[in-house]
N, C-alpha and C positions, 0 to 999 in steps of 0.2 A: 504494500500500500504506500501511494505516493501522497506527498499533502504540501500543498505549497502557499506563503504566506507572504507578509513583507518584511523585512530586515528592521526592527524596531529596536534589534540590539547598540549596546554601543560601539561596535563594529559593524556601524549600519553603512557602509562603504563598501563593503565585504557581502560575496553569495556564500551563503553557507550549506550546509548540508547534515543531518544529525540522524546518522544511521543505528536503527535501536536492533537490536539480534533478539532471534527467541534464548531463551536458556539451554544449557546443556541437557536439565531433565526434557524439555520439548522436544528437541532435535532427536533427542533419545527415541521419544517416543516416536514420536512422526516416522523413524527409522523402523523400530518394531512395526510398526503399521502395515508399512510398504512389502514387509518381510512376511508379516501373516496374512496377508492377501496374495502371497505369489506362494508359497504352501496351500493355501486353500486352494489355488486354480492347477495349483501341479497336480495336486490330489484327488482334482475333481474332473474328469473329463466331460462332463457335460458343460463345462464351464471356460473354455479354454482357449476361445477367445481374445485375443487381446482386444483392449477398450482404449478410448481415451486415458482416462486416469493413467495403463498402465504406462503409456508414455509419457506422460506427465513424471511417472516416478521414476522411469530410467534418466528422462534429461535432467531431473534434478543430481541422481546419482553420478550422471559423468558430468555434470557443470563442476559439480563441486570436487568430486576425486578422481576424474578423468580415467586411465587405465587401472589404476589401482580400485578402485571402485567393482570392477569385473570378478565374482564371487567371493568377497569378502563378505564376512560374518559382520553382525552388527558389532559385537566388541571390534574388530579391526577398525570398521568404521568412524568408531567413535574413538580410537585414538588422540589424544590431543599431537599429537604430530602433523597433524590434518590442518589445524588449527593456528599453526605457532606464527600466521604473518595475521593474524585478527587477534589478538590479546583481549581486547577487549569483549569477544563474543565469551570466553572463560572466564570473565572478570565481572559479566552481567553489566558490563556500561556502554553507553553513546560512543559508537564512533565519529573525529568530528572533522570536514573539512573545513576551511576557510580562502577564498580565491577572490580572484581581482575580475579575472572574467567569468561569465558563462559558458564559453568553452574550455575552459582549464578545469572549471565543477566537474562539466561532465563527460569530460576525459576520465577524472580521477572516479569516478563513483559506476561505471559503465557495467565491473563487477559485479556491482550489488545491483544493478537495477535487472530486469527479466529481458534478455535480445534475443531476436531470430538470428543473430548472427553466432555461428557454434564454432567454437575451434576445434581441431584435431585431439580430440581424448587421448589416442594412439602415438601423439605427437611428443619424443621428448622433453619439447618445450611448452610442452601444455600449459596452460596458465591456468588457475585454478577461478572459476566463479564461484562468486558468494551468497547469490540471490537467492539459493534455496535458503539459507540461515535467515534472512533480514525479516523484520515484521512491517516496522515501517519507516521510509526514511521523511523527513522532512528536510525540505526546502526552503530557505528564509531568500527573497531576494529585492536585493538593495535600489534606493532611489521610485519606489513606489507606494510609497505610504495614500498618496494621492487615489491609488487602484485598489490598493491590495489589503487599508486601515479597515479595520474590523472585517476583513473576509478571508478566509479559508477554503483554498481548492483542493479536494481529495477527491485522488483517482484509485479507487477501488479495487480489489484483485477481484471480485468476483464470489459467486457464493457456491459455499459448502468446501469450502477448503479441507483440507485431510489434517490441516494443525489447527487444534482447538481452539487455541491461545489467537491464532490471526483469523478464525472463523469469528468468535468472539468479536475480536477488536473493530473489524469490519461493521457487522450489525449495531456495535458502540456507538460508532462513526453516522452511520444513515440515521440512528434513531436522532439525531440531534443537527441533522442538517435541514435547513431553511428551503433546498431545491433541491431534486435530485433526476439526475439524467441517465437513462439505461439507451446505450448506445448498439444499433445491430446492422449486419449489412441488410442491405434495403430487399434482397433478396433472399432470405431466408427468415425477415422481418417474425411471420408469424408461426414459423416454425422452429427457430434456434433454442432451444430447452431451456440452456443459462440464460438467457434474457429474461424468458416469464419466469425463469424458479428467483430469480431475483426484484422481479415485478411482484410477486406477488409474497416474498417475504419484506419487501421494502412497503408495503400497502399495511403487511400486519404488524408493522412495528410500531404506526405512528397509531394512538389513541390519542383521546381527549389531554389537551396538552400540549399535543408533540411538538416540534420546531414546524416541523414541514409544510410549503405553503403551496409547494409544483411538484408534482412530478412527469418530469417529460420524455416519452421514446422519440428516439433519433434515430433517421435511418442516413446509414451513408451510401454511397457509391450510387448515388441518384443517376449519374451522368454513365455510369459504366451500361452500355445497351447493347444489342447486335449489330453485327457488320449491317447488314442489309434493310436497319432503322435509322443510319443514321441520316437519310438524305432527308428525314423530317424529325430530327431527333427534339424539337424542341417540342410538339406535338407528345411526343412517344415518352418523354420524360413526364411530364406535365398529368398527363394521363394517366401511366405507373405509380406515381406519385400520389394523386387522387383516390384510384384500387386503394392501395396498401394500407393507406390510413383508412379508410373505412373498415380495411382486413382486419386491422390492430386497434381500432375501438369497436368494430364487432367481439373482437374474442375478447378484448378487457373485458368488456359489457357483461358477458356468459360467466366470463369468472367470478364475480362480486358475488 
């Protein structure tokens, strides 16, 4: 979870960055997790499959230990030799940068945030990513108190996370936010699972009370159409765009 804010510090000149880890008992477990769900599917041939998830937990397992990661036991895992360039994930504190530019931030932080860009696991010079440890990092950035005084942007990982601790924090987060935006491509709008499982645990969180004053689905890739639409594509967008929302306040509707 990302959350970005203004620089109110007195190194309000400075982007900073304050990277919070789960603890060693989390990571422990999240570890166990991942380990008695791949038992249960070895063991189960009706079941054997792979799914989303389970790729989800192999790219966390070679983000963070790359080759060595490849049939190690959770004790190996959990090694603190794994660990020894992040002290701070053992020590249960903030990691902190402080930079002059926006590009220097995130350079340095690139680690810990989640990329589609993967490195060679297999690779001697594998570089270890972080992002499976982090829960959330915040962002302070300088020279926008004008934008950014009294407001908070958090970008969400998404719900049902496998670590309690950031399933948790997440649902912390929405119950107390003022707006909230569930973002899908425009074409899968009313079918993409995580969007409504998040729509509709974002709906039961807010009672009498809550912060929230919007919530709004976004669709993107509006402009993305077929080769042989585009010679009226302003028609053809316009139109799609029309459907869809009617598609996704018919099914909100159904759900209440």
């Amino acid at each position: 979870m990302i959350q970005v804010e203004a620089n109110m510090t007195d190194s309000d000149s400075k982007y900073i960055a304050e990277i919070e880890f789960m603890t060693e008992e989390e990571w422990n477990e999240e570890l166990w997790s991942i380990f008695r769900d791949r038992s249960y599917k070895d063991g189960n041939d009706e079941d054997n499959e792979r799914d989303d998830d389970d790729d989800d937990d192999d790219e966390k397992i070679s983000a963070l230990y790359g080759k060595d990661g490849r049939g190690a036991t959770l004790e190996e895992l959990m090694d603190r030799k794994h660990f020894r360039e992040i002290p701070e994930f053992r020590l249960s504190v903030k990691k902190i940068f402080l930079c002059d530019t926006a590009e220097e931030l995130s350079e340095k932080i690139t680690c810990y945030t989640r990329s589609n860009t993967r490195s060679d696991t297999r690779s001697d010079t594998f570089k270890r990513q972080y992002w499976p440890l982090v829960k959330c990092i915040t962002i302070k950035v300088p020279n926008s108190k004008d934008l950014l005084e009294h407001v908070v942007l958090v970008d969400l990982p998404g719900n049902g996370d496998c670590n309690k601790s950031r399933d948790e924090m997440w649902k912390s987060f929405v119950g107390n936010c003022s707006a909230v935006w569930i973002v899908s491509d425009i074409s899968r709008a009313t079918s993409e699972k995580e969007s409504w499982e998040i729509l509709d645990s974002t709906v039961s969180l807010f009672g009498p009370g809550g912060e929230c004053r919007s919530i709004s689905f976004i669709c993107t890739k509006t402009d993305d159409i077929e080769e042989n639409q585009k010679a009226d594509a302003r028609t053809c967008i316009l139109r799609r765009n029309e459907t869809t929302k009617k598609l996704v306040r018919d099914k909100f509707n159904k759900q209440k």
